[in-house]
C-alpha positions as CSV (number, residue, x, y, z in Angstrom):
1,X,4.5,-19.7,4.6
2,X,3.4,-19.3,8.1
3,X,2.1,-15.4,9.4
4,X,4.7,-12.7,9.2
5,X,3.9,-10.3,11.3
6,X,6.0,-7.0,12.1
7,X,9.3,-7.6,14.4
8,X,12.7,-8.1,14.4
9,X,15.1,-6.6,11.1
10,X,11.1,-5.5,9.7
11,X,11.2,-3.3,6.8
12,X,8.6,-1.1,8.3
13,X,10.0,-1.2,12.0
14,X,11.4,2.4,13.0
15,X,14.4,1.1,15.3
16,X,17.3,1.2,13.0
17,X,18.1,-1.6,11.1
18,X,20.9,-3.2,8.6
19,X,18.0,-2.5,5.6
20,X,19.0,1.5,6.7
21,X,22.3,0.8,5.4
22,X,21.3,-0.1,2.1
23,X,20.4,2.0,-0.9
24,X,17.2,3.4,-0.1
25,X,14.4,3.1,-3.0
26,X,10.7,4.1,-2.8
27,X,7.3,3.2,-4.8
28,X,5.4,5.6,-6.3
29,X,2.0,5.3,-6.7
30,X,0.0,8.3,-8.0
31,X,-3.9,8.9,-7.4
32,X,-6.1,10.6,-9.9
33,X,-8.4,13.5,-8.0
34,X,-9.9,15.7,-10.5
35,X,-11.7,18.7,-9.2
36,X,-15.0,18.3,-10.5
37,X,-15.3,14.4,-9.4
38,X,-12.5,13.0,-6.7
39,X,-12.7,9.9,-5.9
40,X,-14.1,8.2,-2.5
41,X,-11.8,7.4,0.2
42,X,-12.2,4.1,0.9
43,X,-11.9,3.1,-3.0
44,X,-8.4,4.8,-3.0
45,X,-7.7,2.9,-0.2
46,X,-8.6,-0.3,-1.8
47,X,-7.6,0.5,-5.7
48,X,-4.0,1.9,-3.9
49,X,-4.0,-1.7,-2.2
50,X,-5.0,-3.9,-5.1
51,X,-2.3,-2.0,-7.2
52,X,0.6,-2.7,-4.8
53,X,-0.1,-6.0,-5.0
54,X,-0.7,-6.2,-9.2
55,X,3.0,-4.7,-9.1
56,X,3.8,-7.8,-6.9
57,X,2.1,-10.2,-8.6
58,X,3.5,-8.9,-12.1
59,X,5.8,-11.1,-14.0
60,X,8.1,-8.4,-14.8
61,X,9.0,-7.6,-11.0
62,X,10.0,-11.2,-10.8
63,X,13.1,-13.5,-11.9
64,X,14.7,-11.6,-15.2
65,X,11.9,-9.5,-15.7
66,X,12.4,-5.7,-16.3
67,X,11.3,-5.0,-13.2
68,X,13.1,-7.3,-11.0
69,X,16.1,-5.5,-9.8
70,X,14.3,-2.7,-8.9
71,X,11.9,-4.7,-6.7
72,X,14.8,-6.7,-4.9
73,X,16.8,-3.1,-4.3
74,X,13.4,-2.5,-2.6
75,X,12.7,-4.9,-0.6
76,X,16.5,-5.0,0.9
77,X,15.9,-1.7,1.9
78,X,13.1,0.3,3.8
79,X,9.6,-0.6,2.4
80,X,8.8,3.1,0.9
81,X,5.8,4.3,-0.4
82,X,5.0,7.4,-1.9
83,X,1.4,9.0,-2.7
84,X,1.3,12.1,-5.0
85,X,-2.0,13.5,-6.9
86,X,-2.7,14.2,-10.5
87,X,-5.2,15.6,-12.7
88,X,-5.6,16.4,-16.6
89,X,-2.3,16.8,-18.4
90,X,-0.2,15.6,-14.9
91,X,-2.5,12.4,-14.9
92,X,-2.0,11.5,-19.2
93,X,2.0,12.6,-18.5
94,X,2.3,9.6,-15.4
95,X,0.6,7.6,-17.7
96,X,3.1,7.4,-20.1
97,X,6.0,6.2,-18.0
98,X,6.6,2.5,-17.3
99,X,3.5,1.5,-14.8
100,X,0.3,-0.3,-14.1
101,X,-2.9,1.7,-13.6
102,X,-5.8,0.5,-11.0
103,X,-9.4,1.1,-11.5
104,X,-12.1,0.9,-8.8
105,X,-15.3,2.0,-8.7
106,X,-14.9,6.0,-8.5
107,X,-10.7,5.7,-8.2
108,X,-7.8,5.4,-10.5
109,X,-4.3,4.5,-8.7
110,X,-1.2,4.1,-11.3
111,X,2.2,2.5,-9.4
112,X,5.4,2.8,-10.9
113,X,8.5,-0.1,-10.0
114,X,10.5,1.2,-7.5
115,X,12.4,3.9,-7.8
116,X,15.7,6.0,-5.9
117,X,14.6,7.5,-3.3
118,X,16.6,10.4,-5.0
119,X,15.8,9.5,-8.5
120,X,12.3,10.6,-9.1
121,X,11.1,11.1,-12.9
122,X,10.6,14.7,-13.7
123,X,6.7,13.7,-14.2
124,X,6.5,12.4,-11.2
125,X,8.8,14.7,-9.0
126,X,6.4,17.6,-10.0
127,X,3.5,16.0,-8.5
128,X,1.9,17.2,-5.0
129,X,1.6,15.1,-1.6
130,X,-0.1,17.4,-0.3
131,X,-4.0,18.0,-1.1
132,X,-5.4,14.5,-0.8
133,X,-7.6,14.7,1.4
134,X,-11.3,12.8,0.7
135,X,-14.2,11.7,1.8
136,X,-16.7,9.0,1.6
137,X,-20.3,9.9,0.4
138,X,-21.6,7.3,2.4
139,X,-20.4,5.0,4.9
140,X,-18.3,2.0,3.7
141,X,-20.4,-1.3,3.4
142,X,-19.3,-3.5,6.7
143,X,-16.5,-5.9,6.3
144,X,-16.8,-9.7,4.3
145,X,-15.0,-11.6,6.3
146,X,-15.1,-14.0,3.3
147,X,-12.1,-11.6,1.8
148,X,-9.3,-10.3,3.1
149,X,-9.7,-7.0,5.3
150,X,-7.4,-4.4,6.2
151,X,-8.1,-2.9,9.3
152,X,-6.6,0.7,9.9
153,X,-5.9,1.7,13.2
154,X,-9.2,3.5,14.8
155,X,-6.8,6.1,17.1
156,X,-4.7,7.4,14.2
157,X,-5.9,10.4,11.7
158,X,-4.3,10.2,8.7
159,X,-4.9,11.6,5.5
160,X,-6.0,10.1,2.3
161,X,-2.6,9.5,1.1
162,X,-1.0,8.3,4.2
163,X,-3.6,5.8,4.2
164,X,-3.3,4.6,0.9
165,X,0.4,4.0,1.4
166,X,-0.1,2.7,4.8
167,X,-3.1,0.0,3.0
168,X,-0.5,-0.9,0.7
169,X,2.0,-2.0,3.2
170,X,-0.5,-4.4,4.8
171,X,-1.5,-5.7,1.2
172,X,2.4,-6.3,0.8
173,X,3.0,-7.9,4.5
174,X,-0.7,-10.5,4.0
175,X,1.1,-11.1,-0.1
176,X,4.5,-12.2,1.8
177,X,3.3,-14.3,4.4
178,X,1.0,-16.4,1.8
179,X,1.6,-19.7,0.2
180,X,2.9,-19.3,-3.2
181,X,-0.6,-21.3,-4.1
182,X,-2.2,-18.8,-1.7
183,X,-0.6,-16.0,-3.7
184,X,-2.2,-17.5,-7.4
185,X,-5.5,-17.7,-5.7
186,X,-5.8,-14.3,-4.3
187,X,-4.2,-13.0,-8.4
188,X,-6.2,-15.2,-10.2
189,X,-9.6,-14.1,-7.8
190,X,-8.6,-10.2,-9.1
191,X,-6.7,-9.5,-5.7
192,X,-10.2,-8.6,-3.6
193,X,-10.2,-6.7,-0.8
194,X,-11.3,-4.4,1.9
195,X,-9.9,-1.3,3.8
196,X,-12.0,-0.3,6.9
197,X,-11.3,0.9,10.2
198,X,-11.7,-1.4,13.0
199,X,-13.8,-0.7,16.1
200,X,-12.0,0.5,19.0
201,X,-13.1,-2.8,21.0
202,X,-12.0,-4.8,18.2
203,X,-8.4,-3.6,17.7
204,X,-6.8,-5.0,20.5
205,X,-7.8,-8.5,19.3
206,X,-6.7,-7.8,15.9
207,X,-3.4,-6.7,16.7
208,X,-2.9,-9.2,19.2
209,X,-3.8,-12.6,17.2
210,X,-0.5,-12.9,15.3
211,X,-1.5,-11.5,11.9
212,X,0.7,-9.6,9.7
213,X,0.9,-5.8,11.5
214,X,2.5,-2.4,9.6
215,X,4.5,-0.4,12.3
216,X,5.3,3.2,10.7
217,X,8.9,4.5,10.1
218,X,7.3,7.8,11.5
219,X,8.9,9.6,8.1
220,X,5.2,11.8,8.5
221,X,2.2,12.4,10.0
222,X,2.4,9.9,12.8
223,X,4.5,8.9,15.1
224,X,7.6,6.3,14.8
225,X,6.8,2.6,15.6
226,X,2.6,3.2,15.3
227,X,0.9,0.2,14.4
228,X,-1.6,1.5,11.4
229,X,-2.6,-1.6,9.7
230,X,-3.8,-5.0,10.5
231,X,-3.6,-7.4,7.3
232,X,-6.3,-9.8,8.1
233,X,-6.3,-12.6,5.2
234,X,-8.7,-15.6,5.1
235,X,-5.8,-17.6,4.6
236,X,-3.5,-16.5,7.8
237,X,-6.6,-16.6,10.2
């Protein structure tokens, strides 16, 4: 498959589209931050992302798998994605419902199939949204441009969570516009990756060299139609 990038009927455009009139569902994904040792930025950013995609890449979400409808209710609809927090006893309690949990090097990420946007599980529906704000201890390793990259906007502030679901959305847009071979590779390779914000002289480039873009629904934090993410994958160069 050639690059998709945002336009048109987009999931993630904010004009109104035909996917408004459908039944709207939304992905949870819940990040462990425990007082005593949150984890760094950047590696929610990246575990976030590389769990997005092992939900994708799952054979449950696909064909008759238990997952399936939920996904194709999904993806007719608005492309939603929730952040909320855990710790202790909230954090065991998510992981007991249906899910796949993420491990990076200092963060834990768990995403749950889709879900009604009204129809949260009690478990989850108690969790904050608020309150995930962190940091890096040191600055992020530059980019390999070996891997794929996903390049946040350098002119938007957003917090942690924002970002993670905002990563997430380019890891989905670079997983649709691959190759079905493409897709194996990146699955079979342990979905690698990299979230870093570009530099200010390099995002007009970026956004402008047809590769896969996320335009925000402008639900919070930022404004509607913001371009937030480029997904910049070996493959679609």
């Amino acid at each position: 498959m050639s690059n998709v990038p945002v336009s048109g009927d987009s999931p993630f455009q904010a004009e109104r589209t035909p996917r408004d009139e459908a039944p709207q569902f939304v992905l949870p994904l819940v990040v462990r931050i425990e007082r005593s040792a949150p984890p760094a930025r950047t590696d929610a950013l990246e575990t976030a992302a590389r769990a997005v995609l092992r939900l994708l890449g799952d054979e449950r979400a696909h064909g008759d798998g238990e997952w399936a409808e939920a996904v194709r209710n999904w993806e007719d609809a608005r492309i939603r994605k929730v952040v909320r927090r855990a710790r202790g006893a909230e954090w065991r309690r998510a992981g007991t419902l249906p899910g796949i949990t993420v491990t990076g090097k200092s963060a834990e990420v768990r995403v749950f199939p889709p879900i009604p946007l009204d129809g949260w599980p009690k478990d989850l529906a108690k969790l904050q949204v608020s309150g995930t704000e962190l940091d890096d201890p040191e600055p992020p390793a530059p980019a390999d441009p070996v891997q794929p990259v996903l390049w946040l906007n350098p002119e938007l502030e957003m917090s942690a969570g924002k970002a993670m679901a905002q990563a997430g959305h380019g890891a989905q847009l670079a997983w649709w516009a691959l190759s079905g071979t493409e897709r194996a590779a990146w699955r079979d390779a342990g979905f690698p990756l990299t979230v870093r914000t570009a530099a200010p002289a390099d995002w007009p480039r970026l956004t402008g060299g047809g590769l896969p873009l996320v335009r925000d629904a402008g639900f919070t934090e930022i404004a509607p139609g913001s371009c937030t993410v480029v997904a910049d994958h070996p493959a679609l160069r």
